[in-house]
N, C-alpha and C positions, 0 to 999 in steps of 0.2 A: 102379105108381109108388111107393105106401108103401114097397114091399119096398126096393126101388134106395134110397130116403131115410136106409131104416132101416140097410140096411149103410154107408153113405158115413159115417153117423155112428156107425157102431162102428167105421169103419174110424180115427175121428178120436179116439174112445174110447182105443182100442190105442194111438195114439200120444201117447197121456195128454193128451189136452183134453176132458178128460171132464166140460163144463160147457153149460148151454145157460140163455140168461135171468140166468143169474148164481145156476141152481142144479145141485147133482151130478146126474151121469148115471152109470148102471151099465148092463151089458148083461144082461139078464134072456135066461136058456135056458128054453126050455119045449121042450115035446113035444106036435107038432099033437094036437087030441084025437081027431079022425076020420083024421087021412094018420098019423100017427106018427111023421113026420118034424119032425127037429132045427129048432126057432125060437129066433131071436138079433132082440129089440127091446130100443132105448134106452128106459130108464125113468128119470125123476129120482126121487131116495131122501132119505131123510133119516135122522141117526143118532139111533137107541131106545136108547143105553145102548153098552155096551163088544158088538162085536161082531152087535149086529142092528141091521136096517133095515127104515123103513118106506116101501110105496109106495103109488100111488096109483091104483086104475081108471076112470077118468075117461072116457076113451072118447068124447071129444066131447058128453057131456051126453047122451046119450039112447041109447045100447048100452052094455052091456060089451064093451069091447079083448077082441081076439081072447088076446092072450097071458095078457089075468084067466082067458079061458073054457079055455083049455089050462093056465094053472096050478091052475085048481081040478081039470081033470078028471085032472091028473096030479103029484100035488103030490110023489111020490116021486121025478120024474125032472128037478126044479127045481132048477139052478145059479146064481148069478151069477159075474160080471167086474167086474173095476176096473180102471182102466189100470195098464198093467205088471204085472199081476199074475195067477196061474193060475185059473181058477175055481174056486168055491167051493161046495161042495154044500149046499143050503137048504131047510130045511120052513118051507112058506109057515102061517101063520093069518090065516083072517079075524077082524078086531075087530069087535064088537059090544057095544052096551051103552056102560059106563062105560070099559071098555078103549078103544073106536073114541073118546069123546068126547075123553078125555085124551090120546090120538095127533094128530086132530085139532084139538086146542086149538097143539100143538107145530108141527104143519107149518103151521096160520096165522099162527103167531106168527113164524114163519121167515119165509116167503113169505104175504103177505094176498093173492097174487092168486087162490090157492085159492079162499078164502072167499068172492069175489064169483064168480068161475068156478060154484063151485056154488052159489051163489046165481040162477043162470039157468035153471038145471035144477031137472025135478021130483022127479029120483030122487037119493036118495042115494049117492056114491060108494062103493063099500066099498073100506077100508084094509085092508092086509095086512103085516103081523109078518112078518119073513124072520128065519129064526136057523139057525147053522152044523146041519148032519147031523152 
């Protein structure tokens, strides 16, 4: 059922309604870590500056998203999508420390539904830095 969810809304991505909540969506490429097969999930990003972006593993509050555990395990074969636009080759980082808190601090101040989101959870989200290849 995800999968069907997750293309209908890349399918809505491609034709540039690339918003969900009344926040951006891009379409994050990974590469299965165990099948090796091409994965295409809507993620909502936020902009780090001229050309990178940050996203968010949230996963429901108690996993990591399959597409966090295929971008870590294959971080050289990470692209993203914007509507209308070709994709874009990315080296993911994880934030930690001072880097994750001041990223952090930007996507709650943007959207606070983060911040009570993980507020419900025991684990911490890890954020991830996307910057062009």
């Amino acid at each position: 059922m995800q999968r069907k969810m997750n293309a209908r809304t890349n399918r809505k991505i491609r034709r540039g309604r690339g918003s969900f909540m009344g926040m951006d969506l891009l379409i994050l490429h990974t590469v299965g870590r165990h099948s090796g097969q091409l994965r295409e999930t809507p993620v909502t990003w936020f902009a780090d500056g001229d050309d990178t972006w940050l996203i968010i593993a949230s996963g429901g509050g108690s996993l990591h998203p399959d597409w966090y555990v295929n971008l870590m395990a294959h971080p050289d074969h990470a692209s993203i999508e914007f509507p209308s636009r070709e994709p874009i080759s990315v080296t993911p980082h994880r934030l930690v420390g001072a880097d994750r808190e001041q990223a952090w601090q930007h996507i709650t101040a943007a959207q606070p539904r983060y911040a009570k989101y993980q507020s419900k959870s025991d684990k911490e989200y890890p954020l991830v830095r996307l910057t062009p290849r």
